[in-house]
DOROKOL-619875 format. One record per residue (C-alpha): chain; x, y, z. Coordinates in pm, whole numbers, plus 50000, padded with zeros to 5 digits. Each point is the difference from the previous one (the first is absolute). Example, Ala and Ser with C-alpha at 12.3 -4.5 7.8 and 13.67 -1.06 7.14 Angstrom:
<atoms>
+------+-------+-------+-------+
: unit :    c1 :    c2 :    c3 :
+------+-------+-------+-------+
:    A : 51230 : 49550 : 50780 :
:    A : 50137 : 50344 : 49934 :
+------+-------+-------+-------+
</atoms>
This chain:
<atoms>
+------+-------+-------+-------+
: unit :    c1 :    c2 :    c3 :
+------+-------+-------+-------+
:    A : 47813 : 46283 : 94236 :
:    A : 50323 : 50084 : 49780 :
:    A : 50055 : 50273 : 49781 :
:    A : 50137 : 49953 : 49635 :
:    A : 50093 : 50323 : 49779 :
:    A : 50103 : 49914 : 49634 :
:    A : 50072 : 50199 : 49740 :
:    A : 50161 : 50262 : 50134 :
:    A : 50305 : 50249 : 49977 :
:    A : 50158 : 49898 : 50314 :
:    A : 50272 : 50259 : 50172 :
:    A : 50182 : 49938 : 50316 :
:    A : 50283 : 50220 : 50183 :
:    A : 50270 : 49965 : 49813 :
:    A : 49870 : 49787 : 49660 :
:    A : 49768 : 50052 : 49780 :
:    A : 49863 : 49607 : 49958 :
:    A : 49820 : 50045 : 49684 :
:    A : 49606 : 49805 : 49941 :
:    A : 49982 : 49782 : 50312 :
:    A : 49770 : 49834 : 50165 :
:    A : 49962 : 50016 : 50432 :
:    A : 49865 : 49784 : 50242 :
:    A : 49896 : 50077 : 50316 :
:    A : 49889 : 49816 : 50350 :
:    A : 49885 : 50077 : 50313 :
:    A : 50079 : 50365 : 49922 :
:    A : 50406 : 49902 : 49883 :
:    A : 50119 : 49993 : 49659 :
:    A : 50083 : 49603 : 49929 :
:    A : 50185 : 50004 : 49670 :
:    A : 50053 : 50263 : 49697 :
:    A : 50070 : 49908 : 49614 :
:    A : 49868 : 49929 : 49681 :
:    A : 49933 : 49615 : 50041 :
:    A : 49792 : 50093 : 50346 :
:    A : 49684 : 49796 : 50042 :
:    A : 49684 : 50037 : 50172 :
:    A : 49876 : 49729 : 50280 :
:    A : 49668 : 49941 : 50024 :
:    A : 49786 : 50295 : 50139 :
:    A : 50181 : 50248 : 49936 :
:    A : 49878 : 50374 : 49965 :
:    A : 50140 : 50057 : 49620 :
:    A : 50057 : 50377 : 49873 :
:    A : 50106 : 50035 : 49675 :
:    A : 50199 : 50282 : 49950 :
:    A : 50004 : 50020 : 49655 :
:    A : 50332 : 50167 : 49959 :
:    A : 49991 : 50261 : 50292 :
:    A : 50286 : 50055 : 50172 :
:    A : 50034 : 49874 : 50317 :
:    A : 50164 : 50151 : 50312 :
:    A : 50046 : 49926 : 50356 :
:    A : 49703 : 50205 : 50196 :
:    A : 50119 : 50382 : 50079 :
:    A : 50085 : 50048 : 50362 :
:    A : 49912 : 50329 : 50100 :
:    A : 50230 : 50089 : 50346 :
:    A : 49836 : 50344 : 50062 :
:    A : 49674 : 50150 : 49962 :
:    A : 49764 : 50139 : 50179 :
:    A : 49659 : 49909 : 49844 :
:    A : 49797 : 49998 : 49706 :
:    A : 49621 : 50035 : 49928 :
:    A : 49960 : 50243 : 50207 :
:    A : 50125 : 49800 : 50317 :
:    A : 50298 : 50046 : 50180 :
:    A : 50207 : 49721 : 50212 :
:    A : 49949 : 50240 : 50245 :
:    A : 49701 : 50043 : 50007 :
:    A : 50021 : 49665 : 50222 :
:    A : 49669 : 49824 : 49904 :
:    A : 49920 : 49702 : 49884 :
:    A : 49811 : 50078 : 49687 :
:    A : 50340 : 50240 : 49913 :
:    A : 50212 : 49731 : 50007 :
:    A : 49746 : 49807 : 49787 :
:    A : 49904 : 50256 : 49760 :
:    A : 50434 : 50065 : 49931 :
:    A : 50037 : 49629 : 49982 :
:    A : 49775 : 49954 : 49740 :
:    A : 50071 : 50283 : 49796 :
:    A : 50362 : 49945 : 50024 :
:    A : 49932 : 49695 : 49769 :
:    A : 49906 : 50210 : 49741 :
:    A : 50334 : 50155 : 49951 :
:    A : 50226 : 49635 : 49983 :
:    A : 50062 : 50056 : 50360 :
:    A : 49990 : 49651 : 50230 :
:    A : 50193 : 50130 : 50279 :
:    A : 50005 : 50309 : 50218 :
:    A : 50137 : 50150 : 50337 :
:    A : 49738 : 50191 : 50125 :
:    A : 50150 : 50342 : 50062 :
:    A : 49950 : 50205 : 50288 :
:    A : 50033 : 50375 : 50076 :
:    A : 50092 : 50238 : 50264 :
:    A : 49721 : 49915 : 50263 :
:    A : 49991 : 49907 : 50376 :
:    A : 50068 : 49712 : 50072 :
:    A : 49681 : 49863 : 50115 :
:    A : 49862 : 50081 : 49623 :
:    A : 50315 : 49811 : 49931 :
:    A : 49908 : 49711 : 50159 :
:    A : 49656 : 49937 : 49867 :
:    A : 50160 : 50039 : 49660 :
:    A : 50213 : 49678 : 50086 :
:    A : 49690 : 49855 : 50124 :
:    A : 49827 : 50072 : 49706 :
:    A : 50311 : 49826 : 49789 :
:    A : 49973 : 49688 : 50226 :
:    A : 49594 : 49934 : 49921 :
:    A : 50078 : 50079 : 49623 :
:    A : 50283 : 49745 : 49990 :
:    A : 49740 : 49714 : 50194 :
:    A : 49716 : 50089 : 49752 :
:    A : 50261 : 49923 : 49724 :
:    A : 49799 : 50220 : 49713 :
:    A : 50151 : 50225 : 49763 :
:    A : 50359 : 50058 : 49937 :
:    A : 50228 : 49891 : 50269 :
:    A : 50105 : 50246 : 50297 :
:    A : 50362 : 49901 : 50057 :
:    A : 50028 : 50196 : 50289 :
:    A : 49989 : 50375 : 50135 :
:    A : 50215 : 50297 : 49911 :
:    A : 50019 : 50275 : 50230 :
:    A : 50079 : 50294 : 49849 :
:    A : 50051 : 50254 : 50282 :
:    A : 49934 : 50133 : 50243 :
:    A : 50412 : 50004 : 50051 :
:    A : 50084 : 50298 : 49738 :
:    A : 50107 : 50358 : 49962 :
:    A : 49765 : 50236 : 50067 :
:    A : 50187 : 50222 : 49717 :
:    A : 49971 : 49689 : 49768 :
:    A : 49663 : 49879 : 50072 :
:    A : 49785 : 50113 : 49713 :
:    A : 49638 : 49847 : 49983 :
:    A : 50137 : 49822 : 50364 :
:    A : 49807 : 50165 : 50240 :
:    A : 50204 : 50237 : 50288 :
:    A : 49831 : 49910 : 50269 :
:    A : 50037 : 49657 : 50065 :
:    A : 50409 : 50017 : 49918 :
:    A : 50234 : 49808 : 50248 :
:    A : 50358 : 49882 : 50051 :
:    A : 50050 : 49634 : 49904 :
:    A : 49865 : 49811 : 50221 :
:    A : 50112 : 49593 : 49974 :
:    A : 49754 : 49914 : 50289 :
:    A : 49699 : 50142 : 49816 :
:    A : 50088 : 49815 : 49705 :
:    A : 50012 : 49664 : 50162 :
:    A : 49629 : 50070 : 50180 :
:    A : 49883 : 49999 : 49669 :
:    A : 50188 : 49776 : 49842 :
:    A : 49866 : 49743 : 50250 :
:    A : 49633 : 50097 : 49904 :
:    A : 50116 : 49966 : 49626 :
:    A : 50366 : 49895 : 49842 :
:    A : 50167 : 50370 : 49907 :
:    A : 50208 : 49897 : 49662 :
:    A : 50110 : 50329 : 49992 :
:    A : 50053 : 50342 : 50196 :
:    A : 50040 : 50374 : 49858 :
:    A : 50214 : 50253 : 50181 :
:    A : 50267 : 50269 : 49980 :
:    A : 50333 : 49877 : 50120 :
:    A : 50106 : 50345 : 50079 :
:    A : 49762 : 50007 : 50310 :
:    A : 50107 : 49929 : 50341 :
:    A : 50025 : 49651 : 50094 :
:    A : 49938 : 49850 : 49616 :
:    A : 50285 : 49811 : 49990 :
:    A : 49954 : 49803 : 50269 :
:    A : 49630 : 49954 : 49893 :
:    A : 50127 : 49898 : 49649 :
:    A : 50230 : 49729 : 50229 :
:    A : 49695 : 49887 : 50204 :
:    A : 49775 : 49975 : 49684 :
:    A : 50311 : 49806 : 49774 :
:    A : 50003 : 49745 : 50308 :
:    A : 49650 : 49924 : 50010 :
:    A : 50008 : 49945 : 49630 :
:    A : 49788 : 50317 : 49914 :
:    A : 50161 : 50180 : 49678 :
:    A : 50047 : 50391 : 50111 :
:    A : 49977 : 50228 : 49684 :
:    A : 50120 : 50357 : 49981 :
:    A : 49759 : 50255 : 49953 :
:    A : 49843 : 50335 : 50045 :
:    A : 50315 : 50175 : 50086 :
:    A : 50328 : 50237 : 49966 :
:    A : 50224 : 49741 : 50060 :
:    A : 50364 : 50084 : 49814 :
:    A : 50223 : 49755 : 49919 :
:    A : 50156 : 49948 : 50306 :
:    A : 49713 : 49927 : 50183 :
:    A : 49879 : 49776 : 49713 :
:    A : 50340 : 49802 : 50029 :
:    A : 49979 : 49925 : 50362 :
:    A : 49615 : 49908 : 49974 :
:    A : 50091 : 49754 : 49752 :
:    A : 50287 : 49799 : 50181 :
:    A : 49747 : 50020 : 50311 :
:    A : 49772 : 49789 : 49731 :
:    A : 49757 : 50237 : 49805 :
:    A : 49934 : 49855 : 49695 :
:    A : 49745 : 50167 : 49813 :
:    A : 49902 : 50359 : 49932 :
:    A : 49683 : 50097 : 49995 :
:    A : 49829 : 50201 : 49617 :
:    A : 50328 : 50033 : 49902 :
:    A : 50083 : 50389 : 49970 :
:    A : 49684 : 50120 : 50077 :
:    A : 50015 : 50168 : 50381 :
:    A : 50397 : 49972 : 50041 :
:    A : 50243 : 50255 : 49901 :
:    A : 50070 : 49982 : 49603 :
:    A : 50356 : 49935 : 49838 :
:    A : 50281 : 50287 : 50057 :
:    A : 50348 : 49996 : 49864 :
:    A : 50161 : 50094 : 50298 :
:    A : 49735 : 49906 : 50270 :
:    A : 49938 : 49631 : 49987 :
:    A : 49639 : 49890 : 50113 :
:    A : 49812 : 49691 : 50095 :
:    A : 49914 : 49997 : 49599 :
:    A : 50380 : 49987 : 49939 :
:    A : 50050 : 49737 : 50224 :
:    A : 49678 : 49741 : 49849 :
:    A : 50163 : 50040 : 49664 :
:    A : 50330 : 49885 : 50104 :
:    A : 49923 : 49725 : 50257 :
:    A : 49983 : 49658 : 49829 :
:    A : 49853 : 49841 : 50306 :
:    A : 49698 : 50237 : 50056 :
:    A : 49654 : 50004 : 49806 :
:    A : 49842 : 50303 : 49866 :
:    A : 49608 : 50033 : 49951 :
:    A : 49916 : 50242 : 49688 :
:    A : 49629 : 50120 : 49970 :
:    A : 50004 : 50015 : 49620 :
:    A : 49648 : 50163 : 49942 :
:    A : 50179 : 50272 : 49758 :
:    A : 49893 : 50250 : 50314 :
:    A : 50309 : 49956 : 50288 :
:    A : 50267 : 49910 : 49748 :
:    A : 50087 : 50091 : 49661 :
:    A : 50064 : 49760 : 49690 :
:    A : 50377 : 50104 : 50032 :
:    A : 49994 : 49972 : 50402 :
:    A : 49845 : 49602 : 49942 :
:    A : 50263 : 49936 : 49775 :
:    A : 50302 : 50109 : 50177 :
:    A : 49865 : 49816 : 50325 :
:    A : 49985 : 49694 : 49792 :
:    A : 50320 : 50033 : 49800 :
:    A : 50172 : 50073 : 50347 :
:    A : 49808 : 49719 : 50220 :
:    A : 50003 : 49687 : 49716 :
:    A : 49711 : 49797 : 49976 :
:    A : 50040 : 49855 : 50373 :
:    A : 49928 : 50266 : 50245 :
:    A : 49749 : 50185 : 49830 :
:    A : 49670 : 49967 : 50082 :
:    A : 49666 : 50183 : 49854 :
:    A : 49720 : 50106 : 50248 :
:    A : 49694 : 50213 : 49938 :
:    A : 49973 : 50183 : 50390 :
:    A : 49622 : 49999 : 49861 :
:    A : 49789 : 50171 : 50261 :
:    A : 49611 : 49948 : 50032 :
:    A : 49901 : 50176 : 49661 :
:    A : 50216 : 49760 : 49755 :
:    A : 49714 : 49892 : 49787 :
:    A : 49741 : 50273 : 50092 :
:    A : 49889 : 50293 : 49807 :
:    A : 50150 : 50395 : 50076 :
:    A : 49901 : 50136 : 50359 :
:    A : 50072 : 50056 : 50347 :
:    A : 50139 : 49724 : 50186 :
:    A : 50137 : 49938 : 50354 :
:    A : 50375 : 49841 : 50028 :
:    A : 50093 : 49975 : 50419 :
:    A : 49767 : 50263 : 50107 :
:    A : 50118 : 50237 : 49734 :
:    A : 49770 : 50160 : 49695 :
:    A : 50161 : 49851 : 49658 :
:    A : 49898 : 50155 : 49687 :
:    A : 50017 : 49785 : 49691 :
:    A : 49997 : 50139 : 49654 :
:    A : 50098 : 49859 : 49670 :
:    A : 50205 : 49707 : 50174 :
:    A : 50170 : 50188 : 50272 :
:    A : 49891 : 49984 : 50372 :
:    A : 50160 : 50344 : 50185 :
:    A : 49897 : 50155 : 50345 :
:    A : 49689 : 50180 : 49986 :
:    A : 50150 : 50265 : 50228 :
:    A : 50345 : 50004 : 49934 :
:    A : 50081 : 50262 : 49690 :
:    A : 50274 : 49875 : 49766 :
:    A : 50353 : 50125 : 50052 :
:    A : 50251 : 49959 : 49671 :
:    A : 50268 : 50030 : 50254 :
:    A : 49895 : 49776 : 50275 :
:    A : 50237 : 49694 : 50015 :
:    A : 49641 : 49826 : 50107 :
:    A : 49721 : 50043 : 49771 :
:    A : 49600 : 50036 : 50099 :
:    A : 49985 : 49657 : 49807 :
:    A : 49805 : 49749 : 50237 :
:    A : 50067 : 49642 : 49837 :
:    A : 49899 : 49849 : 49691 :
:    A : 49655 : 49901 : 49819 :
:    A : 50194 : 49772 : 49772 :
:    A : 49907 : 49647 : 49918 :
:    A : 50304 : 49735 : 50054 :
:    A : 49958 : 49892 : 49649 :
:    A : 50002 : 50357 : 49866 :
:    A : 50324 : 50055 : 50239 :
:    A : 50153 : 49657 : 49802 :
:    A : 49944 : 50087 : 49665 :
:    A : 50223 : 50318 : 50021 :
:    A : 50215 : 49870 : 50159 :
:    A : 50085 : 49728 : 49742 :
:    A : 49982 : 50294 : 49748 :
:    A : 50175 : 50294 : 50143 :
:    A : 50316 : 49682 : 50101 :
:    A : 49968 : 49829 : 49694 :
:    A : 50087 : 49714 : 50189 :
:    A : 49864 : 49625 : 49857 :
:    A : 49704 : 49920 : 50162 :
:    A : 50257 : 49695 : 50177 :
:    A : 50161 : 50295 : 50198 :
:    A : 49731 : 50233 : 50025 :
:    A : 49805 : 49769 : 50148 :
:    A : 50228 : 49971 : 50322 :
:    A : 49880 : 50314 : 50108 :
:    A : 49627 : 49928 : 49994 :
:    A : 50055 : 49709 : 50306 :
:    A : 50267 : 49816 : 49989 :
:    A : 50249 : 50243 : 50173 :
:    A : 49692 : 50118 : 50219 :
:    A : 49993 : 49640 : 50150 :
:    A : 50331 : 49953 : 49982 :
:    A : 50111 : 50301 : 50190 :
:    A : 49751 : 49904 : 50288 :
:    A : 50120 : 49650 : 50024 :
:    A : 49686 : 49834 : 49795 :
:    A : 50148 : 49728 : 49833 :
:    A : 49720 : 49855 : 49807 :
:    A : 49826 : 50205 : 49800 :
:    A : 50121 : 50210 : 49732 :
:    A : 50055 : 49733 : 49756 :
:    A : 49818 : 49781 : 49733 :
:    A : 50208 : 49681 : 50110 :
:    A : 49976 : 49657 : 50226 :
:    A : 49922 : 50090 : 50310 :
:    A : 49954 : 50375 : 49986 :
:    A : 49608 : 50091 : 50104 :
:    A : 49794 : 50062 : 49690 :
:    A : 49873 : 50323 : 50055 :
:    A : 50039 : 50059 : 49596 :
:    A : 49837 : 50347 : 49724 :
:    A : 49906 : 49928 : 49669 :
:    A : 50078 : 50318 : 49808 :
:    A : 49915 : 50080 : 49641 :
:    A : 50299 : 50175 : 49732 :
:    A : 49951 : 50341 : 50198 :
:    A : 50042 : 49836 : 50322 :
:    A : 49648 : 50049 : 50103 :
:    A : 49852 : 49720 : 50276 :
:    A : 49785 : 49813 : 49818 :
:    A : 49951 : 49717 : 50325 :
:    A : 50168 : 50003 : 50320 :
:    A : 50042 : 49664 : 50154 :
:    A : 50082 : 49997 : 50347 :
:    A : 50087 : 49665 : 50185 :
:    A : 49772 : 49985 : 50251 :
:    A : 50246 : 49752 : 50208 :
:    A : 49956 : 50060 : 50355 :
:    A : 50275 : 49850 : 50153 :
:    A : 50382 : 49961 : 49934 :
:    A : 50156 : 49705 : 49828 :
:    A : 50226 : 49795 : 50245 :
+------+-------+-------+-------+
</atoms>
């Protein structure tokens, strides 16, 4: 059966393609335009003047519903998947944290069975964030399971489950050749949790890091005379930068500079959500480590805050991707045609996903219907289970 939206406010990367209608098969968008017909037994929504955006792609968090990736169950993976709907998100890496590796492992596992069950939005893949960080940068990481990079453990588990993307600190010993290993394999190595200065930064990147990791948050911040990691991101026109824009990690003015300095192509919204993103106040658990969540901030239960600490007690995000979008497009000011980039186009883009992202011919129609406050109002994800030749 096809799928037929009409009457809607239809906005792509790049162009804003006023009331269109969209046609979908098999799970791929067939044709977009205002003189689009159905075929005969078709699923018909009727958008009735919504506006209509590619699905959000959501390339790191941790969980949501009170389940965490890591967790490495089933019914977590399900339960995140589902819920993830909710927010206008139809794709996901399913982000990892600083475990062993055999806890590691059964996370990929997990991924694999999600991916065959084919429910939910889509897992694109896994994101390992850690365990290859600074123990003075590591924040809600936890200490004890820190190591060097390490390329062979990363290919273990990317055989279980494909890694689209590895965290790490290129100042540690041996990162660069990791980040060489990981480039060749065609695994996107993303700067993070670290005290990297320029320097470092420079030679990471011509090794082939292209990403860094919650921009700002756990790297040293901007100094006139002592140029950082942050320094670097905002000058490099080939390197993406995630922003967590839940109002908590990064001010209005922060957001705004990052965009104004990065363009439209290389920046890229995330919501880090741990496990307690759509659950009430309380004690929660993120990697083996108490989380207290208050008021829509998650911060380690037994780690005091420090006003001076270049690394907060702040342990992720309980942010909502859609809540994450919508400031975005009003702290930037951007039009929703450029703002939009950032919510999964340059995520897919960045990791070498060529076909989603887009509300055009051939693109997978993983599509949000979103009312005048860009609120979800149905997430439509494609359901295709196999890629078009």
């Amino acid at each position: 059966m096809g799928l037929f939206i009409k009457n809607a406010h239809a906005v792509t990367p790049g162009k804003d393609l006023g009331v269109a209608c969209v046609r979908a098969e098999d799970g791929y968008i067939v044709s977009v335009g205002r003189d689009v017909r159905p075929a005969a037994g078709d699923r018909i929504v009727d958008a009735d003047g919504l506006t209509l955006l590619p699905g959000f792609v959501d390339i790191h968090s941790h969980g949501r519903s009170g389940c965490d990736f890591c967790d490495a169950t089933d019914a977590a993976f399900e339960t995140i998947g589902r819920d993830k709907l909710k927010d206008g998100v139809t794709g996901f890496l399913a982000t990892g944290l600083t475990r062993p590796e055999e806890e590691l492992a059964e996370l990929c596992r997990c991924a694999e069975r999600y991916k065959a069950r084919g429910e939910g939005a889509t897992c694109l893949g896994v994101h390992l964030e850690g365990p290859f960080f600074n123990a003075e940068m590591a924040g809600a990481q936890n200490p004890a399971y820190l190591m060097k990079p390490d390329a062979a453990l990363v290919k273990r588990l990317h055989a279980i489950s494909p890694m689209r993307k590895v965290s790490l600190a290129p100042e540690l010993e041996g990162a660069e050749a990791c980040i060489r290993e990981l480039a060749a394999a065609g695994i996107v190595a993303s700067g993070g949790h670290s005290a990297a200065d320029y320097a470092t930064f420079e030679r990471a990147r011509l090794a082939g890091m292209t990403h860094l990791t919650h921009f700002c948050n756990a790297m040293i911040p901007i100094h006139h005379l002592r140029p950082s990691m942050v320094t670097g991101g905002l000058l490099a026109d080939d390197v993406f930068v995630e922003i967590i824009t839940d109002g908590v990690h990064l001010s209005d003015p922060m957001i705004k500079l990052i965009a104004r300095a990065k363009g439209p192509d290389r920046v890229m919204v995330i919501t880090d959500a741990m496990c307690a993103a759509g659950c009430p106040d309380g004690i929660y658990s993120l990697g083996g480590l108490r989380v207290n969540v208050a008021n829509g901030k998650a911060t380690l239960a037994d780690v005091p805050y420090d006003p001076k600490a270049v690394v907060s007690n702040v342990a992720g995000s309980v942010a909502l991707f859609c809540d994450c979008f919508r400031r975005f497009v009003r702290v930037t000011g951007w039009p929703l045609e450029e703002a939009v980039k950032a919510a999964g186009y340059n995520q897919c883009r960045s990791l070498g996903i060529m076909d989603r992202g887009e509300i055009a011919p051939g693109q997978v129609a993983d599509l949000v219907l979103l009312d005048e406050d860009l609120v979800p109002q149905e997430t439509i994800p494609s359901r295709c289970t196999k890629p078009r030749r």
